[in-house]
C-alpha positions as CSV (number, residue, x, y, z in Angstrom):
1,X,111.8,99.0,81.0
2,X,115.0,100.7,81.8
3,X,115.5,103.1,84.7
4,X,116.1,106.2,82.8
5,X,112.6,105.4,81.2
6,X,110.6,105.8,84.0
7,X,108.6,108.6,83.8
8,X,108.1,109.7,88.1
9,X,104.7,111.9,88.7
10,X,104.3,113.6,92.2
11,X,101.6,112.1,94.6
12,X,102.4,114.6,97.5
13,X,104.1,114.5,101.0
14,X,107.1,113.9,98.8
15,X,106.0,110.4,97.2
16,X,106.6,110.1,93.8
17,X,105.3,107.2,91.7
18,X,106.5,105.4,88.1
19,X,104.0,104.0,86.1
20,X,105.0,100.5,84.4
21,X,101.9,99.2,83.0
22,X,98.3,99.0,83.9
23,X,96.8,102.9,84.7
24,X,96.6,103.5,88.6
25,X,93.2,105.3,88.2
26,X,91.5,103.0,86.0
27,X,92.1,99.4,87.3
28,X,94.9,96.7,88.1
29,X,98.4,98.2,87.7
30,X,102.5,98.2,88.3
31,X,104.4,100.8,89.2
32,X,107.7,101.9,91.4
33,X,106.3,104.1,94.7
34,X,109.1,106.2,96.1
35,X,108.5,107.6,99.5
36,X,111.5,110.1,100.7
37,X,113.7,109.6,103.5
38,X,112.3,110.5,107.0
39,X,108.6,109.8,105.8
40,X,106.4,108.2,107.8
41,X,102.7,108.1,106.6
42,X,99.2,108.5,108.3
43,X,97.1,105.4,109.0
44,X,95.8,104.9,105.6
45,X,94.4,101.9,103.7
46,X,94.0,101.2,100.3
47,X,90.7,99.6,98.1
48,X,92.9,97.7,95.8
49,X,94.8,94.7,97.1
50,X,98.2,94.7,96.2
51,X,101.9,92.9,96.4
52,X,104.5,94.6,97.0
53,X,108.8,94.4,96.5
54,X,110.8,96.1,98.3
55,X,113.7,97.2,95.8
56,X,116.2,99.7,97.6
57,X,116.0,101.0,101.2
58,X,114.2,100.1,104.6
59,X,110.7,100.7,105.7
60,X,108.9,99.9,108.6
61,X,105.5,98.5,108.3
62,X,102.9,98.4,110.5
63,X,100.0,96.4,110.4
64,X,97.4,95.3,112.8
65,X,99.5,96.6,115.5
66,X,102.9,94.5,114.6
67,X,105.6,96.5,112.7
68,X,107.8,94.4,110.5
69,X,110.7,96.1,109.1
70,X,111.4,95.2,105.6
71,X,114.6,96.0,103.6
72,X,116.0,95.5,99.9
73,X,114.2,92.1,98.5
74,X,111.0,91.9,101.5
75,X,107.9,91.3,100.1
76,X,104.7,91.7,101.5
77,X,100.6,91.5,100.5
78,X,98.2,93.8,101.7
79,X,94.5,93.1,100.7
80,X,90.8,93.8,102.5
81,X,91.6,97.8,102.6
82,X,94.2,96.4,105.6
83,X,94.8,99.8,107.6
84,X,98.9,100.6,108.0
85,X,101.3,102.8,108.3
86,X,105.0,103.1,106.5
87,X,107.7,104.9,108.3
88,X,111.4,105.1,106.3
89,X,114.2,104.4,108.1
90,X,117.8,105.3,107.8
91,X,119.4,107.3,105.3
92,X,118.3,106.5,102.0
93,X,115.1,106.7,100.2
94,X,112.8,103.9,99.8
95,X,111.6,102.6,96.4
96,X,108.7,99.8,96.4
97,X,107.2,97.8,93.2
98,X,104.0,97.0,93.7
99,X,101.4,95.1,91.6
100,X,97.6,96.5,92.8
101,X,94.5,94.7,92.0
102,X,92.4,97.4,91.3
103,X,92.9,101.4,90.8
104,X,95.5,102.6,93.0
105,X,93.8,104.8,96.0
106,X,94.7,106.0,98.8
107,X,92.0,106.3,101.9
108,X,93.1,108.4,105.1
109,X,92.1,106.9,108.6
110,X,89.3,108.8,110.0
């Protein structure tokens, strides 16, 4: 799939994601996640596992207490609804692929 045939759908805060295959409401899925520079989420998890590539920019993860900071080419797992928290850093946006599991959710922290 080309670039200029991504078709980007607002998911709030800013986030926008590309569908590739797969539909992110009905079961496993791939698609392009952008979040926007200076984002930096709320501890949230997610039901589906997933994989994910980082393709442009640099995010800091943070999982289980330990941030990692991940730039063009990291990739990383999450799976058993893992709680986290992404913060982008720098100047540039970050755009993730990810591969999920199961329909694509997003569960706030309590």
């Amino acid at each position: 799939m080309a670039k200029s045939d991504l078709k980007w759908k607002a998911m709030g805060n800013g986030i926008v994601a590309a569908p590739v295959s797969g539909d992110m409401e009905k079961g496993p899925c791939r698609f392009f996640l952008k979040y926007p520079v200076g984002l930096v989420t709320p501890l949230h998890h997610h039901s589906a596992d997933h994989h994910v590539t980082v393709v442009s920019g640099s995010v800091t993860l943070t999982v289980g207490g330990k941030q990692h900071r991940l730039g063009p080419g990291a990739y990383f797992m999450l799976a058993n609804r893992a709680p986290h928290v992404a913060k982008v850093e720098g100047n540039e946006d970050v755009v993730l692929f990810i591969q999920a599991e199961a329909p694509w959710d997003v569960v706030m922290a309590k």
